[in-house]
C-alpha positions in Angstrom: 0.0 0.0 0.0 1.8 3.7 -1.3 2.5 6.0 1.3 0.3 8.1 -1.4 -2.8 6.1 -1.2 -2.8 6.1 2.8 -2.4 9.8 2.3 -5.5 10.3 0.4 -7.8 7.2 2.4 -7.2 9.8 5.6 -7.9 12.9 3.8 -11.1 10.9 2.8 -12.0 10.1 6.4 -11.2 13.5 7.8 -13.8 14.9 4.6 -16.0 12.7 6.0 -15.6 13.5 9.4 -15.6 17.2 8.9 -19.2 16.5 6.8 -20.3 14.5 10.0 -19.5 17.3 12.5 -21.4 19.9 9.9 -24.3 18.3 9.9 -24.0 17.8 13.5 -24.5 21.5 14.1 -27.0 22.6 11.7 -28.7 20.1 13.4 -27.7 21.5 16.9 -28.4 25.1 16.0 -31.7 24.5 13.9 -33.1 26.9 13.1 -30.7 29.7 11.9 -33.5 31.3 9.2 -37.1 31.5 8.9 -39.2 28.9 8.8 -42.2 28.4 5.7 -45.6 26.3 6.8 -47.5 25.6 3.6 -51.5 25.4 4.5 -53.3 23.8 1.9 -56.5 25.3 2.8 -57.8 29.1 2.2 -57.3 31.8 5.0 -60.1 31.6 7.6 -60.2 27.6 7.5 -60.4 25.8 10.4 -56.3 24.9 9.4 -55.5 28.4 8.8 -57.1 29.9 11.7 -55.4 27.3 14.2 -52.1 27.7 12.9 -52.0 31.3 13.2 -53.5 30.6 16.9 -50.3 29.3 17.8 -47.7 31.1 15.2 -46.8 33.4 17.8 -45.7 31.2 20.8 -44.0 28.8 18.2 -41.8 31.7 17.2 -41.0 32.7 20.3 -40.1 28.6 21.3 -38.1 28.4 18.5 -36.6 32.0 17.9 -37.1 32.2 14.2 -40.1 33.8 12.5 -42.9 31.1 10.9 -43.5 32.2 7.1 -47.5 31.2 6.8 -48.2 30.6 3.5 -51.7 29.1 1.8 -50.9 27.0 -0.8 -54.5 25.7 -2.2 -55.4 23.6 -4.7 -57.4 19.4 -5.0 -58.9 19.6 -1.6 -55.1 20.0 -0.1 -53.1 17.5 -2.1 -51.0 20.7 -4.1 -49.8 22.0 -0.8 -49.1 18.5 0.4 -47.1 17.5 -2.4 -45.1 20.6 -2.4 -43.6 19.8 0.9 -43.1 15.9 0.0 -41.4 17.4 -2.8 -39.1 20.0 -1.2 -35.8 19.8 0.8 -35.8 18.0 4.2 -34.3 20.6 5.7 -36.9 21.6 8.3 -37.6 25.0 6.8 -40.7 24.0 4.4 -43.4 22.5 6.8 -46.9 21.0 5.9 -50.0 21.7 8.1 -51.5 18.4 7.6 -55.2 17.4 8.0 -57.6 14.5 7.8 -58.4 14.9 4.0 -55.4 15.5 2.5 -53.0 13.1 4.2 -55.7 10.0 5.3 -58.1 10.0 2.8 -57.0 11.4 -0.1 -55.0 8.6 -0.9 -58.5 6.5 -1.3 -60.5 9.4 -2.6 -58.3 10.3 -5.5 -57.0 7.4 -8.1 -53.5 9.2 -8.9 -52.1 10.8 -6.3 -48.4 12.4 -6.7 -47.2 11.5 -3.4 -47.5 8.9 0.0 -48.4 10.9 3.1 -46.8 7.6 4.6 -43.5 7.8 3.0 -43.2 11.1 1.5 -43.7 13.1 5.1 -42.5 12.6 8.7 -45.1 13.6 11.3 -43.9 15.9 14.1 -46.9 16.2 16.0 -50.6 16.5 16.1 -51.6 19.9 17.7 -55.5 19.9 17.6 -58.4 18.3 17.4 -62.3 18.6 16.4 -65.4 17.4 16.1 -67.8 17.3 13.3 -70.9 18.8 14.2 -73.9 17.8 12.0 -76.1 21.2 12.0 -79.2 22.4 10.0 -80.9 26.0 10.1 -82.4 27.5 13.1 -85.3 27.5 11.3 -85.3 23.8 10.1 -88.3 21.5 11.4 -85.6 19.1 12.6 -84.9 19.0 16.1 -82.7 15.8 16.9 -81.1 12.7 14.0 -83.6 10.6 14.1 -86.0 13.5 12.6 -83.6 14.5 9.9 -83.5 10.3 9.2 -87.0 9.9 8.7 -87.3 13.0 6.6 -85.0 11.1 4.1 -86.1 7.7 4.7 -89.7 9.3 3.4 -88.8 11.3 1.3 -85.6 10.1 -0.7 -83.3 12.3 -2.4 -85.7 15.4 -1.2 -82.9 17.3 1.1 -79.8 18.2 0.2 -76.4 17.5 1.6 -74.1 20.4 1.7 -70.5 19.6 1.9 -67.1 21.7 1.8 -66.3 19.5 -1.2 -65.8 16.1 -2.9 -63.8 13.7 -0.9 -63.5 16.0 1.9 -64.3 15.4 5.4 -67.4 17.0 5.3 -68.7 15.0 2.5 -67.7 11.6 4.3 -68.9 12.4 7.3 -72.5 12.9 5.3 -71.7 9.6 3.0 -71.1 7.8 6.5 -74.6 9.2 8.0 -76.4 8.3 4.9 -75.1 4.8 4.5 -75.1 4.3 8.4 -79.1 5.3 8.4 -79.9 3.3 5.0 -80.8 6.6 3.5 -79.9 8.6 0.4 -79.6 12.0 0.2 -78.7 14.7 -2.8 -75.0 15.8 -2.3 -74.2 19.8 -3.0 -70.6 19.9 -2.9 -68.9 23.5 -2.0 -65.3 24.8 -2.6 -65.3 25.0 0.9 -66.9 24.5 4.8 -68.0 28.3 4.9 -69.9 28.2 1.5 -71.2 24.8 2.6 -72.6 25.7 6.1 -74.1 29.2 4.7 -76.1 27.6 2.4 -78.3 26.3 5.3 -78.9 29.7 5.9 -80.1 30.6 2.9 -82.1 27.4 2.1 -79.9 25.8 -0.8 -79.1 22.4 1.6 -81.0 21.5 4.4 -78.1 19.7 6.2 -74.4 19.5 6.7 -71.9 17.8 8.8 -69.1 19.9 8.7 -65.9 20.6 11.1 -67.1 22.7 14.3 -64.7 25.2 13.5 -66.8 26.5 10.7 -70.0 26.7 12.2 -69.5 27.3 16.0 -70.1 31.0 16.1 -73.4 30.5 14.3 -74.6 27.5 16.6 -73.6 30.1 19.4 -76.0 32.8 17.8 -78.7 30.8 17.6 -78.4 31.1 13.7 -77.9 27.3 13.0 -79.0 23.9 15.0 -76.5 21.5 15.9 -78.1 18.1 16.0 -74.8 15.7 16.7 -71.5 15.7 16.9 -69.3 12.6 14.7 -66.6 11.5 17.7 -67.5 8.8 19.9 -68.0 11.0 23.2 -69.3 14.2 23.6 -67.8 17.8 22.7 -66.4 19.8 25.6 -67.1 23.0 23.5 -71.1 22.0 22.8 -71.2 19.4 26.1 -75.2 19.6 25.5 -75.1 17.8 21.7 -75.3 14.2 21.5 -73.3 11.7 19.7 -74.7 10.5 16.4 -74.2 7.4 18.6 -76.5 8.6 21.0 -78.8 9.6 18.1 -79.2 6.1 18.0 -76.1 5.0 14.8 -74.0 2.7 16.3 -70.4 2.8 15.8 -70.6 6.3 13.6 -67.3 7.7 14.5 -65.4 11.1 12.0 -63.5 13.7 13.7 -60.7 15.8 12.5 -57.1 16.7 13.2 -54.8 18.8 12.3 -50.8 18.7 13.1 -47.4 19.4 11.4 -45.6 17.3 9.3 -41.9 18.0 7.4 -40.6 16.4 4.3 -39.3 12.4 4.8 -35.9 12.4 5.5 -35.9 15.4 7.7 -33.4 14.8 10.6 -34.7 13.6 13.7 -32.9 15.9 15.8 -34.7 18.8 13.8 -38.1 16.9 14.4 -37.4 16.6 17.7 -36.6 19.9 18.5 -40.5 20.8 16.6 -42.2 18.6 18.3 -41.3 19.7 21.7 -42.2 23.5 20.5 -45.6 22.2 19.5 -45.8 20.1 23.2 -45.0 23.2 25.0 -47.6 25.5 22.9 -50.0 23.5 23.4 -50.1 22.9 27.0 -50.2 27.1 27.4 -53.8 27.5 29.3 -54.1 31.0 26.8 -53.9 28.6 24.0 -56.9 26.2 25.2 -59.0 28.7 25.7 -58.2 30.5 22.1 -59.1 26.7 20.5 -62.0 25.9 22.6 -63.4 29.5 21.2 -62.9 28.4 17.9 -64.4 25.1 18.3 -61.4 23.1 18.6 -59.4 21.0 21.6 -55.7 21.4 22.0 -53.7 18.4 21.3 -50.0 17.0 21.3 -48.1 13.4 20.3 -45.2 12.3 19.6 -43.5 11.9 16.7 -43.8 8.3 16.5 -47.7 8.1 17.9 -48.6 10.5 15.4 -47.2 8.4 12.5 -48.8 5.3 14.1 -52.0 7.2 13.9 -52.1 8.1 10.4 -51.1 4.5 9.8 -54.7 3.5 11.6 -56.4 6.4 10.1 -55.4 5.8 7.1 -57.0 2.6 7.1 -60.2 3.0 9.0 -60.8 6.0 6.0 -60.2 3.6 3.1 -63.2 1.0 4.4 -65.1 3.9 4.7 -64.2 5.8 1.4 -64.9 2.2 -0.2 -68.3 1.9 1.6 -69.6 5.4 0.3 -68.2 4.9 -3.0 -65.8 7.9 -3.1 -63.5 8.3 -6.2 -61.9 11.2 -8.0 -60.6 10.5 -11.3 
């Protein structure tokens, strides 16, 4: 072996080392520069409204400012696949959400990336219940009204939704198939369009995120009939379970956490998800999401990918039951 070769074999290692120790600090000193979060959803969703709750105190965890930007598009699959597809760096994060990263990949027959294997959860921050409302004004007081109405009269009332293959419009497909009804699905390019067309007599029902209409539920505007988790809200503690209504094993509520590109190191995921932890657990942050209809939440890193592995199952029996599929 040539003095010259043993030369260049150390000047490899020392490369290598000096890469190793490089990487060691970024990592160590993450983050050194502002940090994007890509919400696929418009401004005033339930996702943009909740990150923007907790912007602030995530700043001030991590000392760099949080770059909000709504990236819309296919029910949130364009803003999810731009931070599959960008560096895994930790500066491009994805606000990530039951349609677009558990059943999407059912709902939509080519979709350009794997929430499984494309991102790396960091945490779940909140979470909400569906609440299945009608007008104030509507002649249906409790479930088992609205059911009968259809059952009678089928394809009379119409099903608003925030949009095909969203969580609204499964949450409907699950009540109709549930209750061995049919109904006549409106689909809207969003939850607000959807829920204001109870108010002005387009649909007769939704069953939509809280989020969207909580403040009208409060006013007296709106009726909320159910709610889709398997217990009761702490926000609307005097709504029944669809359950309760009398549909066994009916069961759709959302979440909403933060996700980074696969391959994103774990010291860097760490160091978020502890942010997030800490954020969360401020009492002036639970009472800013209860207001909005939502309840603070927090995993870590490895539960949240364990849940979107169960979530992402449970939605595709479901999305397969109600027949859902986007070309």
């Amino acid at each position: 072996m040539s003095a010259k070769f043993i030369e260049r074999l150390i000047g490899f290692f020392l490369l290598l080392l000096a890469s190793f120790a490089q990487a060691q600090n970024v990592e160590t000193n993450y983050p050194t520069k502002p940090i994007r979060i890509i919400i696929p959803q418009s401004s005033g969703s339930a996702t943009d409204t909740l990150i923007r709750l907790i912007a602030p105190k995530l700043t001030e965890q991590l000392g760099q400012a949080l770059i909000l930007e709504n990236k819309l598009g296919a029910g949130g699959i364009i803003g999810a696949d731009y931070v599959a597809k960008s560096a895994p760096d930790g500066y491009t994060l994805l606000i990530g959400a039951t349609s677009w990263i558990t059943i999407a990949p059912h709902v939509y027959s080519k979709l350009s990336y794997d929430a499984q294997k494309d991102l790396a959860p960091i945490s779940i921050f909140a979470v909400g219940q569906n609440v299945l409302a009608v007008a104030a004004t509507s002649p249906f007081m409790n479930v088992k009204d609205l059911v009968a109405s259809i059952k009678a009269n089928p394809n009379s009332l119409n099903m608003a939704s925030a949009g095909i293959g969203s969580t609204s419009h499964l949450a409907g497909e699950m009540l109709t198939s549930m209750g061995n009804v049919s109904a006549v699905h409106i689909p809207y390019k969003g939850a607000g369009p959807s829920v204001m067309s109870l108010l002005s007599g387009e649909s007769q029902w939704v069953f939509t995120p809280m989020q969207g209409p909580i403040a009208l539920i409060r006013s007296g505007r709106l009726r909320a009939l159910a709610v889709g988790g398997n217990v009761r809200s702490a926000i609307l503690p005097e709504v029944p379970t669809v359950k309760e209504a009398g549909i066994e094993g009916y069961e759709m509520k959302n979440w909403y956490g933060l996700l980074a590109p696969a391959g994103t190191p774990k010291a860097i995921i760490d160091k978020l998800n502890a942010a997030i932890v800490k954020v969360i657990s401020s009492p002036e942050i639970k009472e800013q999401f209860y207001a909005q209809g939502s309840e603070p939440a927090s995993n870590s890193p490895q539960e949240f990918s364990q849940f979107i592995r169960e979530e992402t199952e449970r939605m595709s029996k479901l999305v397969k039951k109600a027949g859902i599929k986007i070309e």
